[in-house]
N, C-alpha and C positions, 0 to 999 in steps of 0.2 A: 480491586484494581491491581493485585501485586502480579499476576498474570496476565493482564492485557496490555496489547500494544492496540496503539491507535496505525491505521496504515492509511495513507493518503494514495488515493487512484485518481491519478491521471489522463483524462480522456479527451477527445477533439468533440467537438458540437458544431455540425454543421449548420449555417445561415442560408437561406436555399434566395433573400433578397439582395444579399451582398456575393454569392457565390462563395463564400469564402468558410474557413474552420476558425474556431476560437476556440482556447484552451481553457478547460475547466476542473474543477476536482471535485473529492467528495471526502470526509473522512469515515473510513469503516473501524470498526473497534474491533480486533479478531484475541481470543484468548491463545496465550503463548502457553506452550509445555515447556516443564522444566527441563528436559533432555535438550531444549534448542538455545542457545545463545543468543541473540540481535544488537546490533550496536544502530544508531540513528544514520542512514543511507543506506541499509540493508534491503535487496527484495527479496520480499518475502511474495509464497502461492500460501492462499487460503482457500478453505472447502467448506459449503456452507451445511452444519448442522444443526441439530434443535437448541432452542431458546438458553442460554447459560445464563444470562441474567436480564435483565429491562433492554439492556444496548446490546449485549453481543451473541452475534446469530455465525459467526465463521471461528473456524480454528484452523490455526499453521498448519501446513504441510511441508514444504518445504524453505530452505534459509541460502539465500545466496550470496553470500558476503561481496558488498562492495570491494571494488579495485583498491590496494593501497599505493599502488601505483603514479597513478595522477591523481590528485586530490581535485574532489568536483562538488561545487557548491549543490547542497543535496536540493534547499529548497527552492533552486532554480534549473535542477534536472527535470528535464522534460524526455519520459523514450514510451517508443511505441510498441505494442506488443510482438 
């Protein structure tokens, strides 16, 4: 586990009886290379290749460092793609 991050995907689920969306997640395990850096509220793209261990099926591709700008509570960021 000295290489994986866990990444949390954020998606809408629609209700087809209430007409309405509900927010849901999921957590994906994707293995990080050492060339890439991540701090927690970073997005990260992951690309899914074969099997690396029991859990992880994706590796980073790209790191997008969060804003330090406005400080935004990560685990109540909600964004769409």
């Amino acid at each position: 586990m000295k290489r994986t991050i866990i990444m949390r995907r954020d998606y809408l689920h629609y209700i087809k009886k209430y007409k309405r969306y509900e927010k849901r997640h999921t957590n994906v395990p994707a293995h990080l290379s050492p060339c890439f850096s991540v701090k927690e509220g970073d997005i990260v793209t992951v690309g899914q290749c074969r099997p690396l261990s029991k859990t992880v099926r994706f590796n980073v591709l790209k790191v997008e460092p969060c804003s330090t700008q406005k400080p935004v509570n990560v685990k109540k960021q909600f964004r769409m793609f």
